[in-house]
N, C-alpha and C positions, 0 to 999 in steps of 0.2 A: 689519552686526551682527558682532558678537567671536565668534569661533568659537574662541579657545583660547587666544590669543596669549600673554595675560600667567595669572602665578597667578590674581589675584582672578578673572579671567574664566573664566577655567576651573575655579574653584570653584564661581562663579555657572554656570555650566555644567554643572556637577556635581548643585547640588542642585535642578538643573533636573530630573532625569533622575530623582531622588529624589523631588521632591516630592510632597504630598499628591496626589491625583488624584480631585479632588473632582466629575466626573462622574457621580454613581450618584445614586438616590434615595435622599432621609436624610443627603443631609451637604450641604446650602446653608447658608449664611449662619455657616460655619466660620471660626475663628481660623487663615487660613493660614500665619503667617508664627509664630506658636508653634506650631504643628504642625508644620511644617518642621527647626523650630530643633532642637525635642527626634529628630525623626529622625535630623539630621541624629548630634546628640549621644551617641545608641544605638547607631548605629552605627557611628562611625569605632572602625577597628583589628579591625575583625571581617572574615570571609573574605566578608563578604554585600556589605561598602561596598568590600574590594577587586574584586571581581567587577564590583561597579558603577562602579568608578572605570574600570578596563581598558574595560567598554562604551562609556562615556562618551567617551573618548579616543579610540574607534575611531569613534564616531560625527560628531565632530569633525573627525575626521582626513576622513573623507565629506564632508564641510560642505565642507570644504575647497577638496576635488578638485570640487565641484560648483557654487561659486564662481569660481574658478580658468575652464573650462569657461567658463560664463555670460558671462565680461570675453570670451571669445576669440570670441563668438557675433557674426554680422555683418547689418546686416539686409537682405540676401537671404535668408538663413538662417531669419530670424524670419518674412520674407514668405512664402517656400513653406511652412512648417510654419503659419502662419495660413490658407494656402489649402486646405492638407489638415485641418485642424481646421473648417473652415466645409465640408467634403464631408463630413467625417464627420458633424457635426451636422444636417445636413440629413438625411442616408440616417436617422439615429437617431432625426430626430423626426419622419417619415414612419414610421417603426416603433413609434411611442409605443401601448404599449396601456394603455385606463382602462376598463376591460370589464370586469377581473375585481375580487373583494372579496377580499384577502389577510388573513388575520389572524397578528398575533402573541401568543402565551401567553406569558405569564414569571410561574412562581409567584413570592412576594415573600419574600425571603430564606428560601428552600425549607429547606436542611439545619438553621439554626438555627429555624424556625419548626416543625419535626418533633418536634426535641429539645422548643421549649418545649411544644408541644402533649402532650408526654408523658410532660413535669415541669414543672407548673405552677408552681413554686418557683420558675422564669427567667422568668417572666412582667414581672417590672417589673427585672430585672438584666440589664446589659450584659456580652453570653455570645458568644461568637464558637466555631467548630466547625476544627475543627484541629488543631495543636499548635503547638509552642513552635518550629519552625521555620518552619512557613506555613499559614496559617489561608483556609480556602476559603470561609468567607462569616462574617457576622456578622449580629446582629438591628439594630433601626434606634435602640437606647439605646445601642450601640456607636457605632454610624457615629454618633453626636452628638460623640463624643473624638476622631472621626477615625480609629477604627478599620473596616478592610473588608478587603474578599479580596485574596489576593495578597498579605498581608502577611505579614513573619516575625512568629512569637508574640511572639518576645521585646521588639520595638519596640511593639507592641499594647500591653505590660504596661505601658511608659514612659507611651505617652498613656492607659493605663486603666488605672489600679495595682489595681483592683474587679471586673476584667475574668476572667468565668470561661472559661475554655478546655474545651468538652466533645471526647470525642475523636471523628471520625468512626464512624457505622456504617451503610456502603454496604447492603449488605444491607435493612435499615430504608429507606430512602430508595428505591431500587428498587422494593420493594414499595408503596408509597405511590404512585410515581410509575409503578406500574404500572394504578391505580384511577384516575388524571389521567389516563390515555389512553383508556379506556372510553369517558369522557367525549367526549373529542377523537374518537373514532370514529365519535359520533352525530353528529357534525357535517361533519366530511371521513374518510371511513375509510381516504384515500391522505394523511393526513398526513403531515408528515415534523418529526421528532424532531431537534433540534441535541443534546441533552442530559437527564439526569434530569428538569429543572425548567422546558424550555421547547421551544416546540414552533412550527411554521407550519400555515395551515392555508389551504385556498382553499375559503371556502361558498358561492363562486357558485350553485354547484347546489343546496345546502341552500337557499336561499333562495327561490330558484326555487319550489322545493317547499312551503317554509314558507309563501308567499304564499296558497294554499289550505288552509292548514289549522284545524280549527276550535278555539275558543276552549282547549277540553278539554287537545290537542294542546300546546297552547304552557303549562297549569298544572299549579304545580307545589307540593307543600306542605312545608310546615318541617316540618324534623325537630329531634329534641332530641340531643343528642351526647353518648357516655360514655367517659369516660377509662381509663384502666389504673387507676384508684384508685377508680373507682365514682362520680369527680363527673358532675351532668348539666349540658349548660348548653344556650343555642341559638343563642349565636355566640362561637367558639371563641377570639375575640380583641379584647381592648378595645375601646370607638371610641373613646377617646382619642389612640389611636397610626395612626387614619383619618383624610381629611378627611371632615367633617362632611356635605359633600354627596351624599358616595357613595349612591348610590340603591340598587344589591344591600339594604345592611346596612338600610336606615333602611326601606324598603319589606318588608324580610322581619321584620322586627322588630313591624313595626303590626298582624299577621296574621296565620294559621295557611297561608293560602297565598296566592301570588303569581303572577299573570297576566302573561307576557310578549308584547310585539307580536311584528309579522312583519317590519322593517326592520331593517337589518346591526348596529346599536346593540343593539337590544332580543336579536335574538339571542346575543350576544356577552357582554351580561350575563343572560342565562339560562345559558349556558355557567359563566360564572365564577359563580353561585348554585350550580348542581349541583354543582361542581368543592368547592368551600367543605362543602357539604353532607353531601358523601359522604366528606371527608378533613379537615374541620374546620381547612384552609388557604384563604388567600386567592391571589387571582392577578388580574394587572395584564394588560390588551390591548390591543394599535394596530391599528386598522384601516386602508386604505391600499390604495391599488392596485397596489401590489407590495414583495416583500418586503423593499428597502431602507428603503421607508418606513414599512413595519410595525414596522418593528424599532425607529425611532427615533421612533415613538408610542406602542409600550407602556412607556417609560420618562414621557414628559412627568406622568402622572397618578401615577405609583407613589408609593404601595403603595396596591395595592387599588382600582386604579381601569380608567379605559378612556378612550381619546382615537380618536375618526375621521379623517379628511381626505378630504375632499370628494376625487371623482374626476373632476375637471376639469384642463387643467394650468395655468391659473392659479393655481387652490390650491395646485398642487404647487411652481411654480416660487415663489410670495411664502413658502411656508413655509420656501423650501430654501436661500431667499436669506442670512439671518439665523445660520443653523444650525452651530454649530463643526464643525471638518472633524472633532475628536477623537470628535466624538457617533456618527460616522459607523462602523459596522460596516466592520474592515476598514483603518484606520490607526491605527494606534496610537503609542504615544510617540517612537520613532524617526521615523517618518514625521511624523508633528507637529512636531518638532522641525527635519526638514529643511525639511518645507514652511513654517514660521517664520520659518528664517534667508532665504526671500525672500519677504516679506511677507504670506503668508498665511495668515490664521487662520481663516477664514469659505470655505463653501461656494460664497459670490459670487464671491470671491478668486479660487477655482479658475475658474471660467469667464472671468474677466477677464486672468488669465496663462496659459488654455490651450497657446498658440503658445510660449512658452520653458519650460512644463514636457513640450512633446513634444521638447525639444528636449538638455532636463537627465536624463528619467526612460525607464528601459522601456519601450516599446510598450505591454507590459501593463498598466504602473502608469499612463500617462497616458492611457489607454482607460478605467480604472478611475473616474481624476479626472473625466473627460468625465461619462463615467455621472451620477456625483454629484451632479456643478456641473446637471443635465437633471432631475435628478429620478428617474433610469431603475433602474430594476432587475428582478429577475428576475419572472414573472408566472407560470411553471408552477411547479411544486412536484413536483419529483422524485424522490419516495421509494423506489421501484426502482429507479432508476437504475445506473449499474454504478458497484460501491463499487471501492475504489482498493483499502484495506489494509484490516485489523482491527488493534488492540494495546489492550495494559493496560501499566501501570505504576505503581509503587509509591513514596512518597517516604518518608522514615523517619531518624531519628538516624544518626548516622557509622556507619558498618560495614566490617570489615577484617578479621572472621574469615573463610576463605575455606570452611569451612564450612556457615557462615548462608551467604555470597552464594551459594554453589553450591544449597542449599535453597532460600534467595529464587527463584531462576533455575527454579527446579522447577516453584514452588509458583504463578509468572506462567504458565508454559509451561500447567499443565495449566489456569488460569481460559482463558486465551486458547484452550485445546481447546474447553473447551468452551462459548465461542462461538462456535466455529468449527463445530460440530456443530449450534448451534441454527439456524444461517445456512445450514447443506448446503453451507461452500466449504473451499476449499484450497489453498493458495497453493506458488508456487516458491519465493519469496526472503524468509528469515530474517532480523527487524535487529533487536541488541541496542542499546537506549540504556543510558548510565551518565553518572550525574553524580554527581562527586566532589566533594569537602569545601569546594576548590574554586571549585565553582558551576560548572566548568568541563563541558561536555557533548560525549560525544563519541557516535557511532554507528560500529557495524559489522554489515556485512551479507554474509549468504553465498546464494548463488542456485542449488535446485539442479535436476538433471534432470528430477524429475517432483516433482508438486502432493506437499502432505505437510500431517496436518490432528491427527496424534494427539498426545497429550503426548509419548511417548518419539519419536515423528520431530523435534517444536518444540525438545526437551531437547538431545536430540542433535546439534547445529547451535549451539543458543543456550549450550553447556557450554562447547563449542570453541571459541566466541566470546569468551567469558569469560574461558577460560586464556589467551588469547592476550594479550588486554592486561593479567591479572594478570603475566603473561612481561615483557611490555614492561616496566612500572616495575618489577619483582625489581632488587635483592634490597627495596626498598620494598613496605610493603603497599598495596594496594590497597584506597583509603578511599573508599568509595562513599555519598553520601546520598540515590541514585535511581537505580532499575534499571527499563528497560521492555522487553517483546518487540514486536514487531510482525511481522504475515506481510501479504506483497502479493503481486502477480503474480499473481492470481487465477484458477485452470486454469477457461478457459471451455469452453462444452459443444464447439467445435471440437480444443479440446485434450483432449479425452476420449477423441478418436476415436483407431484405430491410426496413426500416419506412420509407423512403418517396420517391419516385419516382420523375423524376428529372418535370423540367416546359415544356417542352415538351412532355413528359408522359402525364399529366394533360391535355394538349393541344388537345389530342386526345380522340377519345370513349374511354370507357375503361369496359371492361366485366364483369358482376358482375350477380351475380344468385338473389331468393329473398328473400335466408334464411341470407345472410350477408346483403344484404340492411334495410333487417328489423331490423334486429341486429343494425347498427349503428344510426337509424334514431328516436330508443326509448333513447339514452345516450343523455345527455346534449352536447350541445357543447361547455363548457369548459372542458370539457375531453379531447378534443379531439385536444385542444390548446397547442402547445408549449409554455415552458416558454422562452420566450423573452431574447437575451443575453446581455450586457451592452452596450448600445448605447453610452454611455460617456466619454470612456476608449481606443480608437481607436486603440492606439499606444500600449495596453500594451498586447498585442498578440505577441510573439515572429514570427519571420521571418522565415516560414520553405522554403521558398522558395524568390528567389534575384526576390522583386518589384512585390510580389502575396504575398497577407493573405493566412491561408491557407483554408477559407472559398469561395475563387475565386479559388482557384484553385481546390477543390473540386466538383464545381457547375461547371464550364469548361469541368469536367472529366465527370461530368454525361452527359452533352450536348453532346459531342463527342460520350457516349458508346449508348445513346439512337441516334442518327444521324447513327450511324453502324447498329444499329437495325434495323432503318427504313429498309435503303438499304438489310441486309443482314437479312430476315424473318427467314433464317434455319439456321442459328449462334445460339448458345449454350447461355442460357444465363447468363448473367455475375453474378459473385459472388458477385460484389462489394454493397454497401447500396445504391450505388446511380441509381441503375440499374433501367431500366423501361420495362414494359412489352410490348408487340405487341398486341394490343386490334382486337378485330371483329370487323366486320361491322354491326351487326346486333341490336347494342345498341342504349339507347337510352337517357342517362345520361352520364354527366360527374361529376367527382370528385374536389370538390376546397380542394384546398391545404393549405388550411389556417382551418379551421371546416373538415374537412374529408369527410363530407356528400358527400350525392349526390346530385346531382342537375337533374330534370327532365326535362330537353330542349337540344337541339343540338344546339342553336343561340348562338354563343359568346357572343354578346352584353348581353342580360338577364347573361349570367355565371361570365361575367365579374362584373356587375351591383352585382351581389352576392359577389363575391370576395371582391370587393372593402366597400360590406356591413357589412361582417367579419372583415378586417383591419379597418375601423370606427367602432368597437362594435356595430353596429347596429343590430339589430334582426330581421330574418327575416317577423313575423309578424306584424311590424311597419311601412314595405313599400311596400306599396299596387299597387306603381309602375309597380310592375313586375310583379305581375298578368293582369295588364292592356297591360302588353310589350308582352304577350304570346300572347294577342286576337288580336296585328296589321296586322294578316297574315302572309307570309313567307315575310322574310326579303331578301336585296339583296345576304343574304350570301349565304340563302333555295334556292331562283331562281338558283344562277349560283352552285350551289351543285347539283339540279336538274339536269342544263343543260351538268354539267360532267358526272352524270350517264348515260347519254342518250350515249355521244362520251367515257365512259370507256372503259376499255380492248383494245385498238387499240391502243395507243401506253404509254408503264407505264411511261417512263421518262416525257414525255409531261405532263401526268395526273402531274406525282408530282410537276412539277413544275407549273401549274396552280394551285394546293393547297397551294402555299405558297404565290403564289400572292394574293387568297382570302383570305388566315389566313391575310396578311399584310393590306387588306383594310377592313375585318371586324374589326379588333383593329383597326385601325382609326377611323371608324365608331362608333365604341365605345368609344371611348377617345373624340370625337365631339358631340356627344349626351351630355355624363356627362357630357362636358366642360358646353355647351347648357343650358341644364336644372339645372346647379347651379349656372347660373351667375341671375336669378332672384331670387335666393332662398337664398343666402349667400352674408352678407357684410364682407366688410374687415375691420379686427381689428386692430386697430393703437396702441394696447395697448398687454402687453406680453412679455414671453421672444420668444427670435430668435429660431424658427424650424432647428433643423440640420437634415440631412435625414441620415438613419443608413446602407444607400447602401453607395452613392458615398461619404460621411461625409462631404458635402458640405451647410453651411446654407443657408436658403433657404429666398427669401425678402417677403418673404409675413408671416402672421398670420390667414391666410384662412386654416381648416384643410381641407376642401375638396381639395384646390388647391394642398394643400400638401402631401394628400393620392394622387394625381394624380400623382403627379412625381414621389410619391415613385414606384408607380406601374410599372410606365415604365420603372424607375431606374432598377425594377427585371426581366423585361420582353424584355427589350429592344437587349440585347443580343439574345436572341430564334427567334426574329421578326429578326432580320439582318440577322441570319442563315437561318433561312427560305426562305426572302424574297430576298440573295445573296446579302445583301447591305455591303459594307465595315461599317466595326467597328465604335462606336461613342468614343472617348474621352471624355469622366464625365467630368474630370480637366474642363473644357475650358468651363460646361454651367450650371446654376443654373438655379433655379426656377424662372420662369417668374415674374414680376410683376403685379398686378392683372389686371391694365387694358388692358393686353397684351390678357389674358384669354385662350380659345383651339389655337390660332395661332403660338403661340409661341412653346406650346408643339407639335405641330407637324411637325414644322421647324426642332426642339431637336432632335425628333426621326428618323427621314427621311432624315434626311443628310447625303449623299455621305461623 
């Protein structure tokens, strides 16, 4: 097959890629080759057949490489990948289940059949629902010129010069498609929804159930139907535009009411009566023992009908034999196109070339084709499941005020709140799509520390997202004709819970039994390690808050709710992660916040000396130090600890404020030891690149990493020690890392300044 070679082929190529794609119900027995022409005709020289031309090209360019490939394939290559396609099909068809009854819903051209149902004036005119850039469905006197979804309006106009264009109203549609699922609940109430206008359902159990039940149960009686203009009727849609066999229409027509059986049929079109009845729309169903094959049975009868398939796999494999791979849910014109260029058009295909398409394709996409070529697909119906993302997106004329797109960007953010509130979730990571004039589509994504569900969190995130590529094209505007948000990462209820406790928390005892201390102290401690977040990137965290990361403002919020704690012991404790507990008095270990361990001393300095042995990967069996630090006796911290328990309980404010004065001169003490003891242990290195410190982002003059772990420490501590010790705030900007011969004097000028 030509994959590019010459022009004519890659015309013919081209309007491959274009052509009509007369798959749907309502467009058989079409003029494809004038259909083609005039698209073809519409659109050259527009940004729609450039877009399509660069696809084309790239898909070819695939053809290629996949061809290419194919020539170098040997057959040992093909034998061992035949012998793993015959394991796998054995394991898949000992797992074949025909047990359950799947059903597929699809109303019949939902959006425009709303519209006509609520301006009977479109009743016999070819109207399609969209706009003049892409039209999301059409009625079935459209799809007679070749017009359908997916297309631009403006090529619609060419093959329907008569063709009315209504504009969307989601709202409307929703609502509608809100009384379609009532429906759908009396039959599966774990249904699962792909869309406004179609649905799966599994009534094993309904049926179950159905099979006892008495005549009463299964009738039901017509109703008459009234429009917004006062007409009445009692069926809301020709049968000329029906086949004539349809049983719903022609059985509710003879009668005031209608008696349904107890078998998967009969109930399926009770469903579609009520459905009709209660919304004055029709709707098409497959029945099928799972839902690949559901989905390509409620199409064989559309509009307004219902097709089964027997649940045996005879039935399954002679129907699946026949069946184009395009019909199939799940390939679409790329993939058709590849699977083309080597021979395959037909479902048989695929199971006949299994062994050189595990050989051309993905693991996942030839596990896919397997599926297919078997019959198989999914049998549970998972509508709880764990969702991935939420988004909305908006498609609309050229736009390059940067005012509309920043209101566009709002006006997504808060629809997307608030499903996100009807759901109860909220996600970490932020992605703006854009597609420009174009057709070109790009995403960005920003990922941040904790879940975030409100418009002004969505806005904030998705604003910054927006300037940044308005930046990139400057001084060009930024001509967008579709903008979408999406949130994923989904904080699940483990991420709800506290992981870390703020530096103040840590600062104190903290209460621990000795079946959890045993617990952590057999893990490694890299386990127990955070990975590390980009130290090199400073800037490319969007701004959720004006002159605060949102990593400061976080770490701010846990100081405050742990500072309330302190004071307020019988306050509830807070939800948030960054929450800290109110420890006993009776312990005798503190926790470092870098390894999780515990640490067995009350002396800061030793906890610190740990701390600081964590951040340098040092282990703790390599310094022997602090075993020698435990046997110097009590430290000045133990004596004046001492001499508070003697004058405690007499007055509390006095105690605490005498505790913050010691926490302030035991970290000193500690930060002048280390200083101490590494200025004979460590030289400075003249050689390196520049240390930046991943607090203040400020580089640092020295290539000493002890001098370096030191500032960083203080960097993270230095805030907790001001609050404690009531000192006003230090400003980072204005101090850098000493130079070496400055050594502990410097850092504790840094730290201690008013």
């Amino acid at each position: 097959m030509a994959t590019g070679g010459t022009s004519s082929s890659s015309e013919e190529g081209f309007l491959s890629r274009m052509a009509l794609n007369d798959n749907k119900a309502g467009m058989e027995g079409l003029n494809r080759d004038k259909i083609n022409k005039i698209i073809m005709e519409s659109s050259k020289g527009s940004r729609f057949y450039e877009n399509e031309l660069k696809k084309e090209q790239q898909v070819n360019q695939r053809i290629e490489r996949m061809m290419l490939q194919k020539a170098h394939i040997t057959e040992q290559q093909l034998s061992k990948a035949q012998a793993q396609v015959e394991k796998m099909t054995s394991d898949l068809e000992r797992g074949r289940d025909l047990s359950r009854v799947i059903v597929h819903v699809d109303m019949d051209a939902f959006y425009a059949a709303v519209e006509t149902r609520d301006c009977p004036d479109l009743m016999d005119k070819p109207m399609a629902v969209g706009s003049m850039s892409m039209l999301s469905t059409s009625n079935y006197h459209a799809r007679k010129f070749g017009v359908r979804a997916a297309m631009p309006g403006f090529i619609a106009k060419k093959l329907c010069p008569n063709l009315v264009i209504v504009p969307t109203n989601f709202d409307k549609y929703r609502a509608v498609s809100a009384e379609v699922r009532e429906v759908f609940a009396d039959y599966d109430p774990h249904f699962l929804p792909m869309s406004l206008d179609e649905a799966y359902l599994d009534i094993s159990d309904h049926l179950e159930q159905r099979r006892g039940w008495p005549e009463a149960l299964r009738t039901h009686r017509l109703r008459l139907h009234t429009n917004n203009t006062g007409t009445t009727w009692s069926i809301s849609l020709p049968l000329s535009l029906y086949p004539s066999s349809s049983p719903c229409l022609q059985d509710a027509a003879g009668g005031e009411v209608e008696v349904f059986g107890t078998c998967a049929e009969e109930a399926v079109r009770e469903m579609r009566f009520r459905i009709e009845q209660k919304t004055s729309l029709t709707a098409s169903a497959g029945i099928a023992p799972n839902m690949m094959l559901a989905k390509v049975c409620s199409d064989k009868n559309k509009p307004n009908g219902q097709y089964k398939l027997s649940s045996n796999r005879q039935a399954v494999i002679d129907f699946i034999q026949d069946l184009p791979v395009r019909k199939v849910s799940g390939i679409g014109k790329v993939t058709e196109k590849m699977l083309g260029a080597l021979g395959i058009t037909s479902c048989s295909h695929l199971g006949q070339e299994m062994a050189l398409l595990a050989l051309l394709f993905s693991e996942t996409s030839w596990h896919h084709f397997l599926h297919i070529s078997m019959g198989l697909g999914s049998t549970h119906i998972e509508r709880d499941g764990e969702r991935k993302s939420m988004s909305t997106e908006r498609t609309f004329g050229e736009m390059s005020a940067l005012k509309e797109q920043f209101s566009l960007c709002r006006e997504l953010c808060q629809d997307l709140a608030q499903d996100l509130q009807k759901e109860a979730l909220k996600g970490k990571t932020v992605t703006l799509k854009l597609k420009n004039v174009n057709f070109e589509v790009k995403t960005r994504a920003w990922t941040l520390p904790c879940a975030v569900a409100t418009t002004e969190e969505l806005f904030a995130v998705a604003k910054d997202l927006l300037k940044t590529e308005i930046d990139n094209v400057s001084p060009q505007p930024l001509r967008l004709r579709l903008m979408g948000v999406r949130v994923s990462s989904f904080a699940s209820a483990d991420d709800k819970k506290p992981l870390q406790k703020s530096i103040v928390g840590f600062l104190h005892k903290k209460q621990t039994n000795s079946s959890s201390t045993s617990q952590i102290s057999h893990k490694p401690v890299k386990e127990h390690l955070p990975k590390p977040p980009g130290l090199t990137q400073p800037s490319a965290c969007p701004s959720l808050n004006t002159n605060t990361s949102a990593e400061t403002h976080i770490s701010m919020s846990a100081l405050t709710a742990s500072d309330k704690m302190t004071h307020e012991p019988t306050a509830h404790a807070s939800t948030s992660s960054c929450c800290s507990t109110e420890p006993e008095s009776g312990t005798d270990s503190l926790t470092c916040p870098v390894c999780f361990r515990e640490v067995n001393t009350t002396e800061l300095t030793v906890f610190n000396r740990h701390i600081d042995q964590c951040l340098s990967g040092v282990t703790m069996g390599q310094n022997n130090h602090t075993d020698t630090e435990l046997e110097r006796g009590p430290s000045v911290c133990e004596e004046e600890e001492e001499e508070d328990e003697k004058t405690g309980g007499k007055r509390e404010e006095g105690a605490m404020e005498k505790g913050r004065e010691l926490l302030s001169r035991c970290m000193l003490d500690s930060v002048g030891l280390q200083l101490d003891s590494s200025a004979g242990d460590h030289t400075e290195s003249t050689t390196g690149p520049a240390l930046t410190c991943p607090v203040c982002q400020e580089t640092q003059d020295t290539n000493d990493l002890t001098l370096f772990n030191l500032h960083v420490d203080l960097c993270l501590n230095q805030e907790v020690l001001h609050e404690l010790g009531g000192l006003a705030p230090v400003d980072r900007t204005t101090h850098t890392a000493p130079p070496a011969a400055h050594k502990g004097l410097c850092f504790r000028d840094v730290l201690f300044t008013e």
